[in-house]
VONUVO-79537 format. One record per atom (N, C-alpha, C, O): residue in one letter; x, y, z; residue number from 0. Coordinates in steps of 0.05 Angstrom, whole numbers, plus 32768, in hexadecimal, padded with zeros to 4 digits. Example, Ala and Ser with C-alpha at 12.3 -4.5 7.8 and 13.67 -1.06 7.14 Angstrom:
VONUVO-79537
@type A; x 8108; y 7F8E; z 809C; seq 0
@type A; x 80F6; y 7FA6; z 809C; seq 0
@type A; x 8108; y 7FBE; z 809C; seq 0
@type A; x 811D; y 7FBE; z 80A9; seq 0
@type S; x 8101; y 7FD3; z 808E; seq 1
@type S; x 8111; y 7FEB; z 808F; seq 1
@type S; x 8102; y 8001; z 809D; seq 1
@type S; x 810C; y 8017; z 80A1; seq 1
***
This chain:
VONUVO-79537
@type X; x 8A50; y 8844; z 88B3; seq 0
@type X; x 8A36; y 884B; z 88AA; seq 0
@type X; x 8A22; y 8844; z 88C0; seq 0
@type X; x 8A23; y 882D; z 88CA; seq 0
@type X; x 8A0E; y 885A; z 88C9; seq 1
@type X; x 8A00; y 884E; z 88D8; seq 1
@type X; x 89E3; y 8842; z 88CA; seq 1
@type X; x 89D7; y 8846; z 88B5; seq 1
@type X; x 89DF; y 8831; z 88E1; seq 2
@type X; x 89C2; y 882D; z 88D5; seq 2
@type X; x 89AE; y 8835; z 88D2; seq 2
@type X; x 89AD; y 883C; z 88EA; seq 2
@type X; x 899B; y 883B; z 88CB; seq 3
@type X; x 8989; y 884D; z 88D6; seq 3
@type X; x 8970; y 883D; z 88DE; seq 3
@type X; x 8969; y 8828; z 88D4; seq 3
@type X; x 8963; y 884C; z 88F2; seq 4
@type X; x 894D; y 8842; z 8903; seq 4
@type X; x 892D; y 883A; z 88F5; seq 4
@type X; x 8921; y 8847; z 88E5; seq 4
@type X; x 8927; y 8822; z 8900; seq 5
@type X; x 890E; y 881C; z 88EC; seq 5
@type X; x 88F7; y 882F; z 88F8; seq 5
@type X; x 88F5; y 8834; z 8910; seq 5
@type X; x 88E3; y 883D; z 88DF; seq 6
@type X; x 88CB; y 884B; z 88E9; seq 6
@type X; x 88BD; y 883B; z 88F6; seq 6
@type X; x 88B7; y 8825; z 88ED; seq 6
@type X; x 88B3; y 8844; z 8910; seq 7
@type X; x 8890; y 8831; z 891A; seq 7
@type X; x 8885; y 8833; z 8903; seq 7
@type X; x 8873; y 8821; z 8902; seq 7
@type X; x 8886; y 883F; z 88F0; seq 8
@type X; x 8867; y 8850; z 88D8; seq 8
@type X; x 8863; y 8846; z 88CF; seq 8
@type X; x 8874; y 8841; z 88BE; seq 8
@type X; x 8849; y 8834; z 88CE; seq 9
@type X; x 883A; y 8817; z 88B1; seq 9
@type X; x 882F; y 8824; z 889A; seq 9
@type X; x 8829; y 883A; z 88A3; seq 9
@type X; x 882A; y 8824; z 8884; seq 10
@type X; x 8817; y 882B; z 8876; seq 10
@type X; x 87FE; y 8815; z 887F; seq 10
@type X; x 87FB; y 87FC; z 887B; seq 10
@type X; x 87F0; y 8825; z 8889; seq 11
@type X; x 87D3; y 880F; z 8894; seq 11
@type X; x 87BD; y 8815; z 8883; seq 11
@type X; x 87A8; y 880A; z 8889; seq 11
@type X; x 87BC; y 8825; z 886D; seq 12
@type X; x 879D; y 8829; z 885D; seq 12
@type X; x 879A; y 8844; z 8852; seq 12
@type X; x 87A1; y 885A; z 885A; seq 12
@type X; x 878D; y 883A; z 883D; seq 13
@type X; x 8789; y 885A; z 8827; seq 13
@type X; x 8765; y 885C; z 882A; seq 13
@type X; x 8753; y 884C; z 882F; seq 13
@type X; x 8767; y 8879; z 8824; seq 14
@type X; x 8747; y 887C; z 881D; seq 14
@type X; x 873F; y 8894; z 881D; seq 14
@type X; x 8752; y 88A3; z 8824; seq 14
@type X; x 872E; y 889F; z 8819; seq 15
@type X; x 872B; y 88C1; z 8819; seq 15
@type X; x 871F; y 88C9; z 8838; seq 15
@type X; x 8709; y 88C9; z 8842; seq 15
@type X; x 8734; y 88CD; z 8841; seq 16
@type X; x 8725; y 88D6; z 8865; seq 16
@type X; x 871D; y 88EF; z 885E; seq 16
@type X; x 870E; y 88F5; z 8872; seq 16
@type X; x 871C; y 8906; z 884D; seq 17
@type X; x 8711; y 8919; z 8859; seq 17
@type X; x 86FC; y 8925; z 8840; seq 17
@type X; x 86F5; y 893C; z 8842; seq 17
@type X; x 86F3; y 8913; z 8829; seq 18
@type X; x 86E0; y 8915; z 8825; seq 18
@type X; x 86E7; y 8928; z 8802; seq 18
@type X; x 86D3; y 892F; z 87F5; seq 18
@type X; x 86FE; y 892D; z 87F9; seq 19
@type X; x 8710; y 8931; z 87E8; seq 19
@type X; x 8708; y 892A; z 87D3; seq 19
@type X; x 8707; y 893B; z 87C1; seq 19
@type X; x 86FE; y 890E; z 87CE; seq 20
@type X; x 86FF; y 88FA; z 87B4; seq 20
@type X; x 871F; y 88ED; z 87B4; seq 20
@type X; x 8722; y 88D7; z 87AB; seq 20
@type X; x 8736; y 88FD; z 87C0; seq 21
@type X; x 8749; y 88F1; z 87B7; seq 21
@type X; x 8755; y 88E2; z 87D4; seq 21
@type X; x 8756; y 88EB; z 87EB; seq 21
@type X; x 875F; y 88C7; z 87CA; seq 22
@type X; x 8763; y 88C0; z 87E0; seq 22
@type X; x 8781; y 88C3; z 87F3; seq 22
@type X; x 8794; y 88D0; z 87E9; seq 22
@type X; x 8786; y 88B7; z 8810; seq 23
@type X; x 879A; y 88C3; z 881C; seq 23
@type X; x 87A1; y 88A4; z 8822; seq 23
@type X; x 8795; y 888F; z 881D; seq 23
@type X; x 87BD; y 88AE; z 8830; seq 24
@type X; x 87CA; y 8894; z 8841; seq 24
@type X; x 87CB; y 8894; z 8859; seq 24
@type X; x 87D8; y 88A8; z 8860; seq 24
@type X; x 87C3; y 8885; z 886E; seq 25
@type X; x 87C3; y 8886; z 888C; seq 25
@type X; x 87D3; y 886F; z 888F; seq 25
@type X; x 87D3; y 8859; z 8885; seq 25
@type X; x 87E8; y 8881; z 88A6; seq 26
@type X; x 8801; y 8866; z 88AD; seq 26
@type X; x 87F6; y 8869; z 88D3; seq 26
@type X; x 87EA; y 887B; z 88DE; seq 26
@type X; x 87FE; y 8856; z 88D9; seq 27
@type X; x 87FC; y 884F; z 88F3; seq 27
@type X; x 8814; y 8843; z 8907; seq 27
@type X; x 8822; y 882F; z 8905; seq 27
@type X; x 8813; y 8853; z 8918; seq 28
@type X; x 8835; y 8850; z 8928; seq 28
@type X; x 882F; y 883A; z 8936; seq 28
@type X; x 881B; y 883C; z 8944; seq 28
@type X; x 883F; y 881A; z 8936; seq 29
@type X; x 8841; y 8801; z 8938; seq 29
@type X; x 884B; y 880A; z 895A; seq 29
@type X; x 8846; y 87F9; z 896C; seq 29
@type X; x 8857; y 8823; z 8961; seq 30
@type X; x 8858; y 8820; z 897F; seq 30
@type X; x 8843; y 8830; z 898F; seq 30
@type X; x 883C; y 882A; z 89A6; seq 30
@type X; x 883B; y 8841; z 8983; seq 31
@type X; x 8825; y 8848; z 898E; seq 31
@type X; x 8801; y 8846; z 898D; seq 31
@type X; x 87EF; y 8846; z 899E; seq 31
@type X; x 8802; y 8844; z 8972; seq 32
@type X; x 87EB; y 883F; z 8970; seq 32
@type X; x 87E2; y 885B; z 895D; seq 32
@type X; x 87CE; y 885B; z 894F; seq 32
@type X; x 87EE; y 8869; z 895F; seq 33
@type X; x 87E6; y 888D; z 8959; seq 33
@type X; x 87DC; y 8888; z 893A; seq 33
@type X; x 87E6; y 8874; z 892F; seq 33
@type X; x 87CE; y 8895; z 892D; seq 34
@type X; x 87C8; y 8893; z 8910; seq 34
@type X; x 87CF; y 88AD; z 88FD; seq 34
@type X; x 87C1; y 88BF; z 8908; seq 34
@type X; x 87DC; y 88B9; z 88E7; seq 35
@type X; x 87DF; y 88C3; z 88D9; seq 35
@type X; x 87D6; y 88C5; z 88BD; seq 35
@type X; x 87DC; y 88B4; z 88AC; seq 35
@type X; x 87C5; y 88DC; z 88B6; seq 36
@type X; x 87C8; y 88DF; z 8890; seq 36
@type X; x 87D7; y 88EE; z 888D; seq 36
@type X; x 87DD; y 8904; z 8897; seq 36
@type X; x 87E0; y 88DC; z 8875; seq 37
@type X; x 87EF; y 88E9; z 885F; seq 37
@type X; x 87DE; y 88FA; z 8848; seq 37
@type X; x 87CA; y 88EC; z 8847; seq 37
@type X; x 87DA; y 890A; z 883A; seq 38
@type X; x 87C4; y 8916; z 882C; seq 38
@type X; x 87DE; y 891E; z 8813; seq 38
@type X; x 87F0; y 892F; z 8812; seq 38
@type X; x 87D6; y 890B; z 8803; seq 39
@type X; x 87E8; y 890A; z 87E4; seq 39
@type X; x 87D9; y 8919; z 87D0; seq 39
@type X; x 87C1; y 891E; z 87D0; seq 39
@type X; x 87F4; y 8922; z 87B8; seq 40
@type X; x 87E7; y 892C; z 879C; seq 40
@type X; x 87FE; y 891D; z 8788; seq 40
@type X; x 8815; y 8926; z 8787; seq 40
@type X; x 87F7; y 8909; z 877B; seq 41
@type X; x 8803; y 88F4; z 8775; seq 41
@type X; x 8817; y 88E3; z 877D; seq 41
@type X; x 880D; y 88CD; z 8782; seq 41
@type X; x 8837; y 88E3; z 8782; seq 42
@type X; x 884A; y 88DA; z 8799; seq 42
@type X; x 8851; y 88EA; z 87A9; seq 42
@type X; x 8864; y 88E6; z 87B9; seq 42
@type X; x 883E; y 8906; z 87A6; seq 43
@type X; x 8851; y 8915; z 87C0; seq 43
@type X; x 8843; y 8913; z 87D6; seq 43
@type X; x 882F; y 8906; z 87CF; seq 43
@type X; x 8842; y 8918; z 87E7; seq 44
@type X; x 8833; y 8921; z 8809; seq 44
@type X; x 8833; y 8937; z 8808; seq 44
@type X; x 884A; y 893F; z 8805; seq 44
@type X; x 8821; y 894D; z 8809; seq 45
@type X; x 8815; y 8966; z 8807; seq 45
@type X; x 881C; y 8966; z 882D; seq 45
@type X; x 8831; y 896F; z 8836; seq 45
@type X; x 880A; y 895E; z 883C; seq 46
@type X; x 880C; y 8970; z 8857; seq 46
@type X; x 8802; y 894C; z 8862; seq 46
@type X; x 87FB; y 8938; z 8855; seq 46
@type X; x 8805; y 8951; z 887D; seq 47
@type X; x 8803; y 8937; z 8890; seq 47
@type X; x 87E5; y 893B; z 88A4; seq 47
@type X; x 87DB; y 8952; z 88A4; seq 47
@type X; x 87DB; y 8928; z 88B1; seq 48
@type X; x 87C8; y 893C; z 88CE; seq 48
@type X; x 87CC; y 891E; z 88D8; seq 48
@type X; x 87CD; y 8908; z 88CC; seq 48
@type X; x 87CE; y 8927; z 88FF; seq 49
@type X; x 87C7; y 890B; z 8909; seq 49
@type X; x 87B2; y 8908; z 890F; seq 49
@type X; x 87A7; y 891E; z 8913; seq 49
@type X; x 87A1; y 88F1; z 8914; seq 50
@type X; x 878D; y 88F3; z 8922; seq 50
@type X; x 8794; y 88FA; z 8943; seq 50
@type X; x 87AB; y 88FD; z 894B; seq 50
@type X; x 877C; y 88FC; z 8952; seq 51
@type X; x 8781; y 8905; z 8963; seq 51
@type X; x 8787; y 88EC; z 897E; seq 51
@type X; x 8775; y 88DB; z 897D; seq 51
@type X; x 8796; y 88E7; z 898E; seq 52
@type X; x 87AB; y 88D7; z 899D; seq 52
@type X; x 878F; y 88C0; z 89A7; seq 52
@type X; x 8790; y 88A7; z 89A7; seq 52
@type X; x 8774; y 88D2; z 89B1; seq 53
@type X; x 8767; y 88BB; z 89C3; seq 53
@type X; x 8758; y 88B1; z 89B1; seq 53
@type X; x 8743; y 88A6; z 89B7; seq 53
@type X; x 8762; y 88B4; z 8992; seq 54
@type X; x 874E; y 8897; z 8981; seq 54
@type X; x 876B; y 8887; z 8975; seq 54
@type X; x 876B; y 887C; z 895F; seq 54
@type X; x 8780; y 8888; z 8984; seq 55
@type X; x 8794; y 8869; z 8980; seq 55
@type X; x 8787; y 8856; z 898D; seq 55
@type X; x 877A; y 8857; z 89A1; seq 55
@type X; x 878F; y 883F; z 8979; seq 56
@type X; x 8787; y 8822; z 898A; seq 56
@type X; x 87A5; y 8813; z 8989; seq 56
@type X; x 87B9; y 881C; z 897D; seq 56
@type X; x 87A3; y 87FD; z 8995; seq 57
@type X; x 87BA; y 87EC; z 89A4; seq 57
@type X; x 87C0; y 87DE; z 8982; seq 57
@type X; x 87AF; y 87D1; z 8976; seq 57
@type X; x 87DE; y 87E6; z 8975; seq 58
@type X; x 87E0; y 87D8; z 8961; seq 58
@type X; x 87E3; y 87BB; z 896B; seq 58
@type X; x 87D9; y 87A9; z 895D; seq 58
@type X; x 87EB; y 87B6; z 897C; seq 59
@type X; x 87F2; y 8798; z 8988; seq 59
@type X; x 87D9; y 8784; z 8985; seq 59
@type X; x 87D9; y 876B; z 8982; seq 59
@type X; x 87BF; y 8798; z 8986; seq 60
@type X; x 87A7; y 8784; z 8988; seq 60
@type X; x 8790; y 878E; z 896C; seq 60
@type X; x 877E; y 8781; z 8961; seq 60
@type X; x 8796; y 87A1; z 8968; seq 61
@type X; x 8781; y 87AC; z 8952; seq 61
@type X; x 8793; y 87B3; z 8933; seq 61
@type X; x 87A6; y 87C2; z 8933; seq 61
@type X; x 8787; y 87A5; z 8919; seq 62
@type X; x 8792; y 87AF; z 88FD; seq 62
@type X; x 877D; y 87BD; z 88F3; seq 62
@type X; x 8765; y 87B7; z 88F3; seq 62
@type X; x 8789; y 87D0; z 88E9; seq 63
@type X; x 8779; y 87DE; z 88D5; seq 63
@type X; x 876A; y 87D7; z 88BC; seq 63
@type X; x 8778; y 87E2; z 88AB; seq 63
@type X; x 875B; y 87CF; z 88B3; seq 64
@type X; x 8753; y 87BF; z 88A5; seq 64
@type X; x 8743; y 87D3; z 888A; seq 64
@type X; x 8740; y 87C8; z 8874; seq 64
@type X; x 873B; y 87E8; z 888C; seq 65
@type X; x 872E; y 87F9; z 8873; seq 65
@type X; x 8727; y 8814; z 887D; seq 65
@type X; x 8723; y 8817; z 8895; seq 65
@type X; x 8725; y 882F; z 8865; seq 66
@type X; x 871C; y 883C; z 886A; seq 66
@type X; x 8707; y 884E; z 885A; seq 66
@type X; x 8701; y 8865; z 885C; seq 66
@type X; x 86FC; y 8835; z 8848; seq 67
@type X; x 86F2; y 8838; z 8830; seq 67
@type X; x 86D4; y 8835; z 8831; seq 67
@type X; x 86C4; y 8837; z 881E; seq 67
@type X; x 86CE; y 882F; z 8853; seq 68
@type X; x 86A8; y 8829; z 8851; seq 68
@type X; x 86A1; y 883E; z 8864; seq 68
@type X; x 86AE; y 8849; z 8876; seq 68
@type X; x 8680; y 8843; z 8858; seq 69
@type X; x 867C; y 8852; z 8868; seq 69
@type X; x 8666; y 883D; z 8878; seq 69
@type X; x 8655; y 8832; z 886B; seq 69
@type X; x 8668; y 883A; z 888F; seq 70
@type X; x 8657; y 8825; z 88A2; seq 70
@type X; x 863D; y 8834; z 88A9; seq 70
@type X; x 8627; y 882B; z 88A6; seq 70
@type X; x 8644; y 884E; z 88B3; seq 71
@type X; x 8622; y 8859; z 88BB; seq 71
@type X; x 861B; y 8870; z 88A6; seq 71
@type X; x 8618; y 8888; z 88AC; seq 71
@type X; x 8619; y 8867; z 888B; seq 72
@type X; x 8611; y 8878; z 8878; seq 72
@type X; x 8611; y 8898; z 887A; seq 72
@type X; x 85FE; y 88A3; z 886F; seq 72
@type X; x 861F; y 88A4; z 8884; seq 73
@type X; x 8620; y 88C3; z 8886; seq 73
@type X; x 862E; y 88D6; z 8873; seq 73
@type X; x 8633; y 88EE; z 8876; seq 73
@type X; x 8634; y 88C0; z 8857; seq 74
@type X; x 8647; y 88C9; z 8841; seq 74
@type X; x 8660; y 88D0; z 884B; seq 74
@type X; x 866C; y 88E2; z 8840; seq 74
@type X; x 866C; y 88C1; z 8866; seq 75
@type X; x 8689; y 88C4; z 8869; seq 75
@type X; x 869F; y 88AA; z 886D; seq 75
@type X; x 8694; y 8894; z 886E; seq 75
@type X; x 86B0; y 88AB; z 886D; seq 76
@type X; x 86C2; y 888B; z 885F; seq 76
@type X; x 86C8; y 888C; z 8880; seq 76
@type X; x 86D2; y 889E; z 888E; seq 76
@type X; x 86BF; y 8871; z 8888; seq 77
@type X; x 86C6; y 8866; z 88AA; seq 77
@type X; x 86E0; y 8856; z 88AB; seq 77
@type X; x 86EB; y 8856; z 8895; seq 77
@type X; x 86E9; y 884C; z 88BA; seq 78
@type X; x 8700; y 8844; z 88CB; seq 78
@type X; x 86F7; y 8821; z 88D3; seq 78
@type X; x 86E8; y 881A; z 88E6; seq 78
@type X; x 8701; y 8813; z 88C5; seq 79
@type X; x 86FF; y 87F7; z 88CE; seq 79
@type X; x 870E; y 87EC; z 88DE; seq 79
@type X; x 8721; y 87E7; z 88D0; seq 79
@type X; x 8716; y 87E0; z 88FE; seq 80
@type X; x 8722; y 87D3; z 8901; seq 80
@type X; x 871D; y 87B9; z 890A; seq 80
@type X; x 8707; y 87B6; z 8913; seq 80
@type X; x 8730; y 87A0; z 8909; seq 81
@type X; x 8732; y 878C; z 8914; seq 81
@type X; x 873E; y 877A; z 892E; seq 81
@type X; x 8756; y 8774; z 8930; seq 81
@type X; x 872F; y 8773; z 893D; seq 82
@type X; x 8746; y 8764; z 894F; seq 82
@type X; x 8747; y 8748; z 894C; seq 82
@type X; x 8738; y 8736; z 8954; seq 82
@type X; x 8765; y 8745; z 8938; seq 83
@type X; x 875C; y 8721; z 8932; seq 83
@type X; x 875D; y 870F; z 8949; seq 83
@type X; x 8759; y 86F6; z 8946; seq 83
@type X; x 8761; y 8719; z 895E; seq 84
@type X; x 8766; y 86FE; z 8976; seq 84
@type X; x 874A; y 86F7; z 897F; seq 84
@type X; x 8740; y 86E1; z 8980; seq 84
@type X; x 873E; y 8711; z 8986; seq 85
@type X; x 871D; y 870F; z 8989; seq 85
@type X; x 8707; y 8705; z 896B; seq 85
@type X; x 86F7; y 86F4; z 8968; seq 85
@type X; x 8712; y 871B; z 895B; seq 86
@type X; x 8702; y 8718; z 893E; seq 86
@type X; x 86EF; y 872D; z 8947; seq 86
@type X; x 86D9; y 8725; z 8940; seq 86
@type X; x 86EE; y 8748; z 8954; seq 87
@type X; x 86DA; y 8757; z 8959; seq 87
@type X; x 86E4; y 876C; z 8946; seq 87
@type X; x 86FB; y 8773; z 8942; seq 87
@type X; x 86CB; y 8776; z 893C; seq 88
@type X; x 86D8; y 878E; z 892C; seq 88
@type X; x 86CC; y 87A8; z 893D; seq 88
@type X; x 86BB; y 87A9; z 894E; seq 88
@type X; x 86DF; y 87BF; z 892F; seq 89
@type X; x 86D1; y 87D9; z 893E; seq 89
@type X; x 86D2; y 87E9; z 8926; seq 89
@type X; x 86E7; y 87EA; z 8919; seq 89
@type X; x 86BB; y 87F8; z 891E; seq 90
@type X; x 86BE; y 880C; z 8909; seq 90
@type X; x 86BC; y 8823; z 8919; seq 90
@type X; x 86AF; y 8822; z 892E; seq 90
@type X; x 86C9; y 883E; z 8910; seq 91
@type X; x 86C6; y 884E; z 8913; seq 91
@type X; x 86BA; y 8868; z 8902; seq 91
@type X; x 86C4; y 8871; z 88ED; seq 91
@type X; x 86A1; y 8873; z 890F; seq 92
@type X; x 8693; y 8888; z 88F9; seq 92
@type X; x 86AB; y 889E; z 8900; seq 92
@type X; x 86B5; y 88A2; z 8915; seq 92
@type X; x 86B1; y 88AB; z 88E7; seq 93
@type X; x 86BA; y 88B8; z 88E3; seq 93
@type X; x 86B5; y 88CE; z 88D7; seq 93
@type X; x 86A4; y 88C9; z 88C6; seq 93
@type X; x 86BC; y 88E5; z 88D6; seq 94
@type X; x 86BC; y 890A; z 88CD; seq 94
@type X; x 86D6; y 8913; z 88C7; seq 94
@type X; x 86E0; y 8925; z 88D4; seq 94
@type X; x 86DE; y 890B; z 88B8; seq 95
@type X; x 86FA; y 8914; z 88B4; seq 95
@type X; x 8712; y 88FF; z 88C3; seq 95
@type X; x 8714; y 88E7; z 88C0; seq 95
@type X; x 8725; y 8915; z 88D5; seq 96
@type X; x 8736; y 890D; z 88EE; seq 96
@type X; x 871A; y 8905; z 8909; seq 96
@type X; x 8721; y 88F6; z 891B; seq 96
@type X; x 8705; y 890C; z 890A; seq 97
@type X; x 8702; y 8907; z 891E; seq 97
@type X; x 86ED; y 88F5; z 891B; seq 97
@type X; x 86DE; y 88F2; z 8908; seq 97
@type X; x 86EC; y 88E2; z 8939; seq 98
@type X; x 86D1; y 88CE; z 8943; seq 98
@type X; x 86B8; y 88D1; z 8941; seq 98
@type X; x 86B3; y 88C8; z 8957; seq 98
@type X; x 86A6; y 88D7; z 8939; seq 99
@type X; x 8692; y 88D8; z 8941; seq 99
@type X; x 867F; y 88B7; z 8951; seq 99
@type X; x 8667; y 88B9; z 8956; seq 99
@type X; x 8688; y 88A5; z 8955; seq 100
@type X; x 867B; y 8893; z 8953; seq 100
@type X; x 8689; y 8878; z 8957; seq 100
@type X; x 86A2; y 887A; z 8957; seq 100
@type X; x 8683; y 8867; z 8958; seq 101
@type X; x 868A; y 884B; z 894D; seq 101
@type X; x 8674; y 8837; z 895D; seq 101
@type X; x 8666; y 883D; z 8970; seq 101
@type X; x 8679; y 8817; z 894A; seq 102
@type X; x 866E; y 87FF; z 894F; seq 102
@type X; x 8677; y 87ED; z 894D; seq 102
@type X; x 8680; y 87E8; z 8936; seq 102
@type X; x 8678; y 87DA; z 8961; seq 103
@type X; x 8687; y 87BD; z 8961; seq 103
@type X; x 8675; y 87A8; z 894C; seq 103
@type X; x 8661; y 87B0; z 8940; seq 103
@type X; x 867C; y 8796; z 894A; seq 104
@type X; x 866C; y 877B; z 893B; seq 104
@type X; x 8682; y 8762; z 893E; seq 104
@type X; x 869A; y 8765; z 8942; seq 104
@type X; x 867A; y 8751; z 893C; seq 105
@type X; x 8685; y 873C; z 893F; seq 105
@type X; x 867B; y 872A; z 892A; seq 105
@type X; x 8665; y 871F; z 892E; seq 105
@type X; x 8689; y 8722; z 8912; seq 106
@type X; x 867A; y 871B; z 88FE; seq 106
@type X; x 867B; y 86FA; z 8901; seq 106
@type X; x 8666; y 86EE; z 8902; seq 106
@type X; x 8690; y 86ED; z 8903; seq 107
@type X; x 868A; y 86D2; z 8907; seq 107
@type X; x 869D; y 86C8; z 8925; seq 107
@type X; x 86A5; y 86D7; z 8936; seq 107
@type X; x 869F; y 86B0; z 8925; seq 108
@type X; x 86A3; y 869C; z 8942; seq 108
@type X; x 86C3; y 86A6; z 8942; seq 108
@type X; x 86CD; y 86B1; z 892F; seq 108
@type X; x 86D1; y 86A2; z 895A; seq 109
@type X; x 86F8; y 86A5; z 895A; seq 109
@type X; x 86FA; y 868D; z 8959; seq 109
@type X; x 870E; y 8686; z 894D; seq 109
@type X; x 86EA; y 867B; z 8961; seq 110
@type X; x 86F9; y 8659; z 8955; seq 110
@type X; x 86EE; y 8655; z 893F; seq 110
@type X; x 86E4; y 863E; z 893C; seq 110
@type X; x 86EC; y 8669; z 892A; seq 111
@type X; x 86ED; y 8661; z 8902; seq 111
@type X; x 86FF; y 8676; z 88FD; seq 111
@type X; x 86F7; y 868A; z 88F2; seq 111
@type X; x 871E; y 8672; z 8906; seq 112
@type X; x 8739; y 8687; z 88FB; seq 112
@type X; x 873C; y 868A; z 88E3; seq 112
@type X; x 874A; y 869C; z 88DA; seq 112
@type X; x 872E; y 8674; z 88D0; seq 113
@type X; x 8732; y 8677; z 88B5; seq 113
@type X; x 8729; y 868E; z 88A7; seq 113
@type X; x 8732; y 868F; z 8890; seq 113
@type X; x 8719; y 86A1; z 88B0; seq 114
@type X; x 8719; y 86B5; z 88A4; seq 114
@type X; x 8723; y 86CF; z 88A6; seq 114
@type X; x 8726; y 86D6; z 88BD; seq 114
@type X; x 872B; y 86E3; z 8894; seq 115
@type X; x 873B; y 86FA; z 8898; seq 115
@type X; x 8727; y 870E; z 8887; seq 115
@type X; x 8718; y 8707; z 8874; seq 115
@type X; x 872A; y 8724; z 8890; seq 116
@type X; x 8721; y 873A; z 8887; seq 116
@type X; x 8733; y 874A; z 8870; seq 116
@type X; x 8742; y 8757; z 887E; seq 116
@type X; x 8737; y 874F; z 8858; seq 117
@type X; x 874A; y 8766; z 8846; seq 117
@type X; x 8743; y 876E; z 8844; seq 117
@type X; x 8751; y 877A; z 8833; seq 117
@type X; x 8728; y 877F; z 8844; seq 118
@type X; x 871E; y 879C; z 883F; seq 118
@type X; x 8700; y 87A0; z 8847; seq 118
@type X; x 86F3; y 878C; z 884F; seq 118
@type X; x 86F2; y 87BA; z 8845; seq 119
@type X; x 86D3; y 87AF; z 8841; seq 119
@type X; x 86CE; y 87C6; z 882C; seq 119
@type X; x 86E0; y 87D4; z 8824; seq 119
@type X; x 86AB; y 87C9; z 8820; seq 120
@type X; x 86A7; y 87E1; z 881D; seq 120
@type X; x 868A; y 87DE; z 881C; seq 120
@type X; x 8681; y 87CA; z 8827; seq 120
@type X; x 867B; y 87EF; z 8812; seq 121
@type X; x 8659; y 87F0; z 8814; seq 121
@type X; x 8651; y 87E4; z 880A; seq 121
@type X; x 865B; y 87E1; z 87F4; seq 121
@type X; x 8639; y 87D3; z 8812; seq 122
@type X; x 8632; y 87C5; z 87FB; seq 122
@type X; x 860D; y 87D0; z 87FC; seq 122
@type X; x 85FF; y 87C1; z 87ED; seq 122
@type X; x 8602; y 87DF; z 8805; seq 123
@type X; x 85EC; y 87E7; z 8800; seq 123
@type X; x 85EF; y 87F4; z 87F0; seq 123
@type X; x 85DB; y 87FF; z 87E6; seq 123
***
C-alpha cells in the first residue's frame, strides 16, 4: 500500500469574498504561498478560483488571520494578515479575487508576545 502524499493545502479562513451573502473557504498552499476559494453550496464545492500569484505572501512569515472585516469601508470583506515575529499586520482591500489596496498597522510592542490575534471584524 502506498502512502499517499500530504497536501501543502491549509484551510486558512471562511468568509464571503465575493459579496454572495454566502460564505466560501480559502485554503492556502503552506509551500507556496498561492491562495485558493473554494465557493460551497452546503458540503459540496461548486467551482474553485485562485487568486492571482503576485498577491501570495511567504506562509513561513505571514498567517492568515480573517476575512470577515471590511477595514476601508467600501462594503467589501478585506484580507487580514499577520506577521507574528514582527507583530505587523497587513490588510488587504479587497474586490473580490483582486487587490485593490492595502495597510500595515502595528498594533502593539514585539516584546509583549502575549498577545495573539483569532479574528477581527467591524466595530463601527
Amino acid at each position: 500500500m502506498q502512502a499517499q502524499a500530504a497536501s501543502p493545502w491549509v484551510l486558512a479562513a471562511g468568509g464571503d469574498t465575493n459579496g454572495d451573502g454566502v460564505d466560501e473557504l480559502v485554503g492556502v498552499n503552506q509551500s507556496t504561498g498561492l491562495m485558493q476559494v473554494w465557493y460551497v453550496n452546503g458540503a459540496q464545492v461548486t467551482s474553485t478560483a485562485v487568486y492571482p500569484n503576485l498577491q501570495s505572501m511567504s506562509p513561513s512569515v505571514w498567517t492568515l488571520v480573517s476575512l470577515r472585516a471590511d477595514f476601508n469601508k467600501d462594503g467589501r470583506k478585506d484580507i487580514l494578515w499577520h506577521n507574528p515575529t514582527s507583530g505587523v499586520f497587513n490588510a488587504w482591500y479587497m474586490n473580490g479575487l483582486a487587490r485593490t489596496g492595502e495597510g500595515q498597522f502595528l498594533p502593539y510592542s514585539t516584546t509583549d508576545p502575549v498577545w495573539r490575534v483569532v479574528g477581527a471584524a467591524n466595530i463601527w
